[in-house]
KOLKOLMI-233364 format. One record per residue: residue number from 1; x, y, z of N, C-alpha, C in turn. Coordinates in Angstrom, 3 decimals. Atoms other than C-alpha are relative to their C-alpha. Example, Ala and Ser with C-alpha at 12.3 -4.5 7.8 and 13.67 -1.06 7.14 Angstrom:
<atoms>
{k:1 | n_u:0.890 | n_v:-1.190 | n_w:0.000 | ca_u:12.300 | ca_v:-4.500 | ca_w:7.800 | c_u:0.900 | c_v:1.200 | c_w:0.000}
{k:2 | n_u:-0.820 | n_v:-1.190 | n_w:-0.060 | ca_u:13.670 | ca_v:-1.060 | ca_w:7.140 | c_u:-0.770 | c_v:1.090 | c_w:0.730}
</atoms>
This chain:
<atoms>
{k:1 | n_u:0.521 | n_v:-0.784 | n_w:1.103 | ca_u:100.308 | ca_v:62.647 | ca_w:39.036 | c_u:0.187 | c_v:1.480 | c_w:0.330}
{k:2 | n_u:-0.011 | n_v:-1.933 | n_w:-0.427 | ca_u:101.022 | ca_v:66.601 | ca_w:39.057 | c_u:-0.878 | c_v:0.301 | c_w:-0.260}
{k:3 | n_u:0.991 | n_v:-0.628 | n_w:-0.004 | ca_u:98.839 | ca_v:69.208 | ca_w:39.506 | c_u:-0.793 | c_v:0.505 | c_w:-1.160}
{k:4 | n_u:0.009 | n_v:-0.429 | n_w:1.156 | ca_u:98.957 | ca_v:70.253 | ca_w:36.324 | c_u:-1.475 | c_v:-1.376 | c_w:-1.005}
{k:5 | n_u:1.069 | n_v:0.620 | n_w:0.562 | ca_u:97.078 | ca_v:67.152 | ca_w:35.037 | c_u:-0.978 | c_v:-0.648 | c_w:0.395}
{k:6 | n_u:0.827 | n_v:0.569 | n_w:-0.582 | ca_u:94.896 | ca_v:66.174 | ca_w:37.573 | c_u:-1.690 | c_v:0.686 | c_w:-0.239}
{k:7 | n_u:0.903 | n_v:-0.604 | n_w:0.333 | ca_u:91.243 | ca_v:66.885 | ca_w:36.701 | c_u:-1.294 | c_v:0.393 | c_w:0.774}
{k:8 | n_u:0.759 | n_v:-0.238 | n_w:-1.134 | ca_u:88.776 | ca_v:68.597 | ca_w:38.845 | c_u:-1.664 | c_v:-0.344 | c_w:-0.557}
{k:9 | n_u:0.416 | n_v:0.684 | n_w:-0.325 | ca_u:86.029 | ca_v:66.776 | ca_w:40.028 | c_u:-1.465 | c_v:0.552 | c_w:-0.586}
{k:10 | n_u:1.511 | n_v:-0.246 | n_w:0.507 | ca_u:83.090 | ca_v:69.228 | ca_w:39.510 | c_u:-0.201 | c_v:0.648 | c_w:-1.662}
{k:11 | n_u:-0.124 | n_v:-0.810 | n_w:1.441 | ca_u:84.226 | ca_v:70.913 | ca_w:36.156 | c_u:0.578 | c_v:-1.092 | c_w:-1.509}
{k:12 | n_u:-1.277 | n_v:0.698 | n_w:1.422 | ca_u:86.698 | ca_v:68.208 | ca_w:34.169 | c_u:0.753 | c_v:0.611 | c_w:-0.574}
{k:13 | n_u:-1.397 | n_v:-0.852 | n_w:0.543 | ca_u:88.915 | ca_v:71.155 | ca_w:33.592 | c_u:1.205 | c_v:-0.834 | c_w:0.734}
{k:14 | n_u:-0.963 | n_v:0.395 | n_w:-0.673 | ca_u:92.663 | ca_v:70.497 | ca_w:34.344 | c_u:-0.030 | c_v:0.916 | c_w:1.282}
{k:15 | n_u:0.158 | n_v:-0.333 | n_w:-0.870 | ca_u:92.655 | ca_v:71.217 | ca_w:38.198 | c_u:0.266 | c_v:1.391 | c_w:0.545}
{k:16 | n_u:-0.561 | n_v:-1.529 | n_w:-0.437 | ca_u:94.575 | ca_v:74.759 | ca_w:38.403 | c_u:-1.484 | c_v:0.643 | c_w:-0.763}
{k:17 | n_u:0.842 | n_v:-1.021 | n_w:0.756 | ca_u:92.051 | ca_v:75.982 | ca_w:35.739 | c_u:-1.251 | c_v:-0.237 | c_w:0.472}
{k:18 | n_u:1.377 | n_v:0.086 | n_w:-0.446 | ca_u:88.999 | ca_v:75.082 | ca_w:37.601 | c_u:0.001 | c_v:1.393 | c_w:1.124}
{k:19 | n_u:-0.346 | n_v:-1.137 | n_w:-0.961 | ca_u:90.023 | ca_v:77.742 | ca_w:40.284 | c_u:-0.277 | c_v:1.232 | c_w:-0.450}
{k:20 | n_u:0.582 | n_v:-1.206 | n_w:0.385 | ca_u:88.592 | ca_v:81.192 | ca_w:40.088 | c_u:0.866 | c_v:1.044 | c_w:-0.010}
{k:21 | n_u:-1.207 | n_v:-0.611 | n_w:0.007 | ca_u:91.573 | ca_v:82.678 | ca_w:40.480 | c_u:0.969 | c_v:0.104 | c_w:-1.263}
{k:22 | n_u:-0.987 | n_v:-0.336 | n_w:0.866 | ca_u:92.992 | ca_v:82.081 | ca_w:37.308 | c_u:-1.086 | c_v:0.891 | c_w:-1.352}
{k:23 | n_u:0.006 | n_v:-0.578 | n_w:0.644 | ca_u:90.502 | ca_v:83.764 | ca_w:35.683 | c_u:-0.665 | c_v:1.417 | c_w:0.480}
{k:24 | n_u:0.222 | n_v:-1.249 | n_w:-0.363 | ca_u:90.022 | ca_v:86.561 | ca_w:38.138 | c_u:1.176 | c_v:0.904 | c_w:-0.210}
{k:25 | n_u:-1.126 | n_v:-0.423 | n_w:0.215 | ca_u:93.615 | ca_v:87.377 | ca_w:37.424 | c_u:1.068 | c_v:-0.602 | c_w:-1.180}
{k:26 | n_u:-0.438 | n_v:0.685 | n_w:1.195 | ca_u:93.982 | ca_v:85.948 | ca_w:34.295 | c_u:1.133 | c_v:1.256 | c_w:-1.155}
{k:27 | n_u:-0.917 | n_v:-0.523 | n_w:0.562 | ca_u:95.651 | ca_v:89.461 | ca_w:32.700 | c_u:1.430 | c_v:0.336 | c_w:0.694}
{k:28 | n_u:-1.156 | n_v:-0.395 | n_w:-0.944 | ca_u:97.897 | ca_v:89.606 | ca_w:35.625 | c_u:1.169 | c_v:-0.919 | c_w:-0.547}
{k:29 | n_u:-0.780 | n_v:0.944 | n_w:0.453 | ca_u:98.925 | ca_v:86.198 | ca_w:35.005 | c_u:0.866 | c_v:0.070 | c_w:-0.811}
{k:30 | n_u:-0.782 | n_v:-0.724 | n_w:1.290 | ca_u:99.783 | ca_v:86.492 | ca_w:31.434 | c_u:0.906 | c_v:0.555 | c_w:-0.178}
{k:31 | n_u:-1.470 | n_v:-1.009 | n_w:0.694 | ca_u:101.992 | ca_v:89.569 | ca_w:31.409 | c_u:0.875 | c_v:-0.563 | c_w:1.461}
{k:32 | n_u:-1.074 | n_v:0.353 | n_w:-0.467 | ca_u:104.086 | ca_v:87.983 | ca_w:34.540 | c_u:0.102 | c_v:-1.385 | c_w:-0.777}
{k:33 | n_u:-0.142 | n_v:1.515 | n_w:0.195 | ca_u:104.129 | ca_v:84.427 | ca_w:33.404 | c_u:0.968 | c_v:0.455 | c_w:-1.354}
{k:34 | n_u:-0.656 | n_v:0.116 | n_w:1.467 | ca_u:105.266 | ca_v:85.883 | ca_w:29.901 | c_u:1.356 | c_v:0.913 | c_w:0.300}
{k:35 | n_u:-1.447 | n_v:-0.948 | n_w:-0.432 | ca_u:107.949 | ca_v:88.213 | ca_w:31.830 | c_u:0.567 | c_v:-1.143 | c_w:0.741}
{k:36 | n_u:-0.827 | n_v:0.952 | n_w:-0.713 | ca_u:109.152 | ca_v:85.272 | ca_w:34.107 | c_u:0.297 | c_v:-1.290 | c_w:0.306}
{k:37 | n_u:0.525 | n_v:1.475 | n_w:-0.180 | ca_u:107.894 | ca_v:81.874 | ca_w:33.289 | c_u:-1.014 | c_v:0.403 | c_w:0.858}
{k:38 | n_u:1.104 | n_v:0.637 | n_w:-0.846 | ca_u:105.256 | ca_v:80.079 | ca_w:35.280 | c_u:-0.245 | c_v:-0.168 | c_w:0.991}
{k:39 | n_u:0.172 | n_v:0.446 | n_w:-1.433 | ca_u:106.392 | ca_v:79.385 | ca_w:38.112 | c_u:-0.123 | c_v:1.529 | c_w:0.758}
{k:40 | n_u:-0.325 | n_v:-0.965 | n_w:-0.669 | ca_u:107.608 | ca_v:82.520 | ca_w:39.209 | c_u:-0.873 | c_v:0.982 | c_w:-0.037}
{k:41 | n_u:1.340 | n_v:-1.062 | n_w:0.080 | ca_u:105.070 | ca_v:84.768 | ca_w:37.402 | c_u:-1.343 | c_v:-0.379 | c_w:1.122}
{k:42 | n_u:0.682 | n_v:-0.027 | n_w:-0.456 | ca_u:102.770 | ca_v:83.293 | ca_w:39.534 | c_u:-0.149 | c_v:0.278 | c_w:1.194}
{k:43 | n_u:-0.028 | n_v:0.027 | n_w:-1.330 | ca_u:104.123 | ca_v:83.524 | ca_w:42.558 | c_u:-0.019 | c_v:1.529 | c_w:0.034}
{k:44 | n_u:0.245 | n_v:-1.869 | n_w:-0.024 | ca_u:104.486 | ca_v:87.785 | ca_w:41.567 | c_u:-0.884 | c_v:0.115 | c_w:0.466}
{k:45 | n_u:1.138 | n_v:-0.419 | n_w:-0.550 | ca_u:100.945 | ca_v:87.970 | ca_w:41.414 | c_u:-0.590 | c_v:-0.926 | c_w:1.558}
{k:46 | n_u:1.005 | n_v:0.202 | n_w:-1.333 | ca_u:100.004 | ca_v:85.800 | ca_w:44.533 | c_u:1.024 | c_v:1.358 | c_w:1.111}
{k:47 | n_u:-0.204 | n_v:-1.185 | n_w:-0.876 | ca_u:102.728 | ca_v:88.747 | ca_w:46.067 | c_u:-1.052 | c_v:1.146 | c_w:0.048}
{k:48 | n_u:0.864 | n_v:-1.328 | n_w:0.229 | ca_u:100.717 | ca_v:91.601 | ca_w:44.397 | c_u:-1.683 | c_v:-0.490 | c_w:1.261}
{k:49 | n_u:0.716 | n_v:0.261 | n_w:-0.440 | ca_u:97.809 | ca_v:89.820 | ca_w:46.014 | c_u:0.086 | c_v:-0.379 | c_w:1.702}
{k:50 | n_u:-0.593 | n_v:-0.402 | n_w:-1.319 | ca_u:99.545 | ca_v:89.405 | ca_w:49.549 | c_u:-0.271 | c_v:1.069 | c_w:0.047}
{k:51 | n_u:-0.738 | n_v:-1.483 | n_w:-0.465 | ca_u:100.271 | ca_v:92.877 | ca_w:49.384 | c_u:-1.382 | c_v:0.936 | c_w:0.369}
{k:52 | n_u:1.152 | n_v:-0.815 | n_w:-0.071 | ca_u:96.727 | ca_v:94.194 | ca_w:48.452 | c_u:-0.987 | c_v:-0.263 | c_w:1.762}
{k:53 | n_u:0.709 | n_v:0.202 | n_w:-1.424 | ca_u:95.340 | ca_v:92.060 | ca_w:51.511 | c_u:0.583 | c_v:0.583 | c_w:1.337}
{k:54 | n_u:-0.870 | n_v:-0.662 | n_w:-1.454 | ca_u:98.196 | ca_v:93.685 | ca_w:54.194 | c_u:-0.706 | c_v:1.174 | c_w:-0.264}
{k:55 | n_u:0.598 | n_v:-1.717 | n_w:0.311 | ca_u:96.961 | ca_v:97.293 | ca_w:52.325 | c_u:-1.697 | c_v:-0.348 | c_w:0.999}
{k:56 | n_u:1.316 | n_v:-0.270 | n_w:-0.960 | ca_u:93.312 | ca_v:96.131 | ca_w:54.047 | c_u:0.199 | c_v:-0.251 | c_w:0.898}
{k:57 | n_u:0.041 | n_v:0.686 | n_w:-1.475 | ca_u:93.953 | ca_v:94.405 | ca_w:56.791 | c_u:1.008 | c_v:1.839 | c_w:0.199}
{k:58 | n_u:-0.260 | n_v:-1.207 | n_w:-0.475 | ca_u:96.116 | ca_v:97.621 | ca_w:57.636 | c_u:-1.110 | c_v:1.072 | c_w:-0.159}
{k:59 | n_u:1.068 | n_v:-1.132 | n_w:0.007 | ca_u:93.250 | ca_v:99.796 | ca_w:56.853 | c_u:-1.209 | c_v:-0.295 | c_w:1.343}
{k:60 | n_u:1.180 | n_v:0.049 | n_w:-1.320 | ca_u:90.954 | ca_v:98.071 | ca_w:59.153 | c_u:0.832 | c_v:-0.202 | c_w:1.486}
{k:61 | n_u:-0.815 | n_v:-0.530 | n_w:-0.936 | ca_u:94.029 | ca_v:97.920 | ca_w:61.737 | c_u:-0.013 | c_v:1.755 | c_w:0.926}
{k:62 | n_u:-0.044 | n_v:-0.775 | n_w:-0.556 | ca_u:93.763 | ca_v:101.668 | ca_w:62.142 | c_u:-1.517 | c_v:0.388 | c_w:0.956}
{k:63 | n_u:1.368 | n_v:-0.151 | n_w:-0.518 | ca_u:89.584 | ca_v:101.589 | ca_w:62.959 | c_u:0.181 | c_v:-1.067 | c_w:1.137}
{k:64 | n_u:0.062 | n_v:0.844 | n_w:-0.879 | ca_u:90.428 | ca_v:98.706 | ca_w:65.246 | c_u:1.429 | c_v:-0.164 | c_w:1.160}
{k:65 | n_u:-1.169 | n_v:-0.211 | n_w:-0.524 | ca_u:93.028 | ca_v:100.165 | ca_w:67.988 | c_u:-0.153 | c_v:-1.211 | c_w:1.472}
{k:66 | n_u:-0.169 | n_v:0.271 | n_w:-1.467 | ca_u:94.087 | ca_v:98.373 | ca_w:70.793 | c_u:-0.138 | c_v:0.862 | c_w:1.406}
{k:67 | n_u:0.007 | n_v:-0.921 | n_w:-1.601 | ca_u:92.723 | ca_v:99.651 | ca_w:74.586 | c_u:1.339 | c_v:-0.645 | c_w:0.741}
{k:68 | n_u:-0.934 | n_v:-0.649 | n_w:-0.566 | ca_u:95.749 | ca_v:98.005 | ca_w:76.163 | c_u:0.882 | c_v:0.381 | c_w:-0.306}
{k:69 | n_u:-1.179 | n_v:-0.307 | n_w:0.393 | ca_u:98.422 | ca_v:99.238 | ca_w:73.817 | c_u:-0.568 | c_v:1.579 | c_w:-1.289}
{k:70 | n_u:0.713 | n_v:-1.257 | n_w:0.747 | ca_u:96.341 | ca_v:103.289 | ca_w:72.126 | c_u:1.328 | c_v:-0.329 | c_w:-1.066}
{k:71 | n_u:-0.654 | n_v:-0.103 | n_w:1.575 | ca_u:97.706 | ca_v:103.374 | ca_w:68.536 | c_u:0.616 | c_v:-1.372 | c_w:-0.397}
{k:72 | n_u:-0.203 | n_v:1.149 | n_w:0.997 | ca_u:98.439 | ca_v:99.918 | ca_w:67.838 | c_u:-1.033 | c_v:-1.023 | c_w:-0.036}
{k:73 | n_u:0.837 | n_v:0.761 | n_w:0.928 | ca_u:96.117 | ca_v:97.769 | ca_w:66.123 | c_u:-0.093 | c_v:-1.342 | c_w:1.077}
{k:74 | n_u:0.196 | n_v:1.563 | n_w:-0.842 | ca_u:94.245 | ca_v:94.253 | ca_w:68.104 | c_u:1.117 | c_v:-0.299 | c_w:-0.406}
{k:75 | n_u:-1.473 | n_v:1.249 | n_w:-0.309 | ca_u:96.390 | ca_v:91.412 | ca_w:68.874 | c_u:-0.565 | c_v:-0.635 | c_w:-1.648}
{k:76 | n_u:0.303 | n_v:0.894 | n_w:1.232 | ca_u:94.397 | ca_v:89.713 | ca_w:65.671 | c_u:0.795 | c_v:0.492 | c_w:-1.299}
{k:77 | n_u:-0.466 | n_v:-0.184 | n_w:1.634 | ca_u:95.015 | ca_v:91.978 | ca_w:63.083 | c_u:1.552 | c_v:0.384 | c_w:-0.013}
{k:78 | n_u:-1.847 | n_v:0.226 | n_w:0.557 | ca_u:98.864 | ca_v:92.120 | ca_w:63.990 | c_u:0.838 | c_v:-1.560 | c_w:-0.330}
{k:79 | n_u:-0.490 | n_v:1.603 | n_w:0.392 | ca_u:99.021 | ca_v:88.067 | ca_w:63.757 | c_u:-0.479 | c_v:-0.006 | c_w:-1.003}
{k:80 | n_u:-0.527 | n_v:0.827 | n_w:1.401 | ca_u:97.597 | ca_v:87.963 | ca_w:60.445 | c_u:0.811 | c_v:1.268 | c_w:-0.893}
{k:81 | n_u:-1.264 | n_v:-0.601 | n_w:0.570 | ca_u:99.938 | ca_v:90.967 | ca_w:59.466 | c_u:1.095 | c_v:-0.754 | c_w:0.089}
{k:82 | n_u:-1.408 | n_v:1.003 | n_w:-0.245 | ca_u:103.003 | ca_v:88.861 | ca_w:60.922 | c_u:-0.208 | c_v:-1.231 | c_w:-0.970}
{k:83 | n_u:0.514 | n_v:1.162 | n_w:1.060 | ca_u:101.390 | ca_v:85.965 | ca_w:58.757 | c_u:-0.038 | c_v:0.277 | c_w:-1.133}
{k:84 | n_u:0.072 | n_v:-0.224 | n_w:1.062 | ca_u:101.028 | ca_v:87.427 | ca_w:56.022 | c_u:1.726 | c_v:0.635 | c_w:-0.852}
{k:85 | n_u:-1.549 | n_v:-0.185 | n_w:0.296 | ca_u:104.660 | ca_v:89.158 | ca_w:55.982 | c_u:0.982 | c_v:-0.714 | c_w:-0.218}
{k:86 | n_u:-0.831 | n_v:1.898 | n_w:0.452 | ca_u:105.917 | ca_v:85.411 | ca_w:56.342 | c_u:-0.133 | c_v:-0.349 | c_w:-1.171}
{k:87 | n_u:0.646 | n_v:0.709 | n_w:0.761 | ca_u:103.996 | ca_v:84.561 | ca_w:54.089 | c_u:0.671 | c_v:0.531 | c_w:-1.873}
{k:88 | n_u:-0.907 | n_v:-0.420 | n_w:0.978 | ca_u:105.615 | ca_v:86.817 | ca_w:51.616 | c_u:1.472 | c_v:-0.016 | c_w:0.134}
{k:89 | n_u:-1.298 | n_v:0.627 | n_w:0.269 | ca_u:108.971 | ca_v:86.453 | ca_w:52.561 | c_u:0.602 | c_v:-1.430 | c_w:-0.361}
{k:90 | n_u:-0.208 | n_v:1.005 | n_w:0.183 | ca_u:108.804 | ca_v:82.774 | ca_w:51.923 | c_u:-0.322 | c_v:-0.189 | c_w:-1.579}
{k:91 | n_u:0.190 | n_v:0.247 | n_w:1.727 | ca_u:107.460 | ca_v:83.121 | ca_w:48.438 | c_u:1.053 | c_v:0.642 | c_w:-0.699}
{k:92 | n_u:-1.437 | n_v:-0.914 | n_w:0.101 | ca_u:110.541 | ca_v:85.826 | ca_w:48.011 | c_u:0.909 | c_v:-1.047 | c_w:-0.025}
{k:93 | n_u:-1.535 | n_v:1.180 | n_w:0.149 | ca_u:112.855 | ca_v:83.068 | ca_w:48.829 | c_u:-0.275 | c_v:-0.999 | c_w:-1.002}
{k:94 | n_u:0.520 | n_v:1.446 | n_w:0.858 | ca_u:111.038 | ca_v:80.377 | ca_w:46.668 | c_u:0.379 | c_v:0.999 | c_w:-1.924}
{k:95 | n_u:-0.263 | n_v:-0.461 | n_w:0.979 | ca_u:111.154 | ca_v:83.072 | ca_w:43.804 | c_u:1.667 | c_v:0.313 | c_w:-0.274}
{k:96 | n_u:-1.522 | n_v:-0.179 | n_w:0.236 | ca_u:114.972 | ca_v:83.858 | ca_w:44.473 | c_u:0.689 | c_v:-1.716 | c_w:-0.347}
{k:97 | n_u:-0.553 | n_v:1.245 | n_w:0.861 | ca_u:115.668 | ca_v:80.100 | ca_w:43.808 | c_u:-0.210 | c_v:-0.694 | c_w:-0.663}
{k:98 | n_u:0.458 | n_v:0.065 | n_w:1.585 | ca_u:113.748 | ca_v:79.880 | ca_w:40.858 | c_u:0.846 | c_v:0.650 | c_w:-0.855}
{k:99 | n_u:-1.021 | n_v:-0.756 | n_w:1.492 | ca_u:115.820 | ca_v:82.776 | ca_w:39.108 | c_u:1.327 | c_v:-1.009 | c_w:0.281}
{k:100 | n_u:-1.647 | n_v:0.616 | n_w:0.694 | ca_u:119.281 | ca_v:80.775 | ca_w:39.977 | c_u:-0.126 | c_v:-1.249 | c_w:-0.731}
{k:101 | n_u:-0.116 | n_v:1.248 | n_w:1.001 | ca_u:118.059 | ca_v:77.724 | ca_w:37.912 | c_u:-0.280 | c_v:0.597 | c_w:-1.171}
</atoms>
């Protein structure tokens, strides 16, 4: 059964729309989904939403320096930077072989 029609458990909405996410970013949605389809619009905004979390996590990177390496950021908050940079280049590739179909 896809995701699409599976129905969540505590609401009886269809399962994506039980998620708070679609209507915390429900105008985001919209104007990509209606610029790129569905699939892809969505994956924009989970970038935009990558992107905003690297913008903090880099902010609290600079209050949190490393003693043995002055001016660069704990060992933590450069693994979930590296994680998170994956994390967008893999949705980058998933969106580049969405546009060639």
């Amino acid at each position: 059964m896809s995701a699409e029609l599976q129905l969540c458990l505590n609401c009886g909405n269809s399962y994506n729309r039980c998620m708070a996410v679609f209507d915390d970013k429900q105008e985001e949605l919209e104007h990509y989904e209606t610029m790129m389809g569905v699939p892809r619009g969505r994956l924009a905004v989970t970038m935009d939403t990558i992107t905003d979390a690297m913008a903090l996590v880099g902010q609290h990177g600079v209050y949190c320096q490393s003693q043995r390496w002055p001016g660069k950021p704990v060992m933590d908050i450069r693994i979930i930077m590296k994680s998170l940079t994956d994390a967008k280049e893999l949705i980058q590739s998933v969106m580049e072989e969405l546009k060639k179909d």
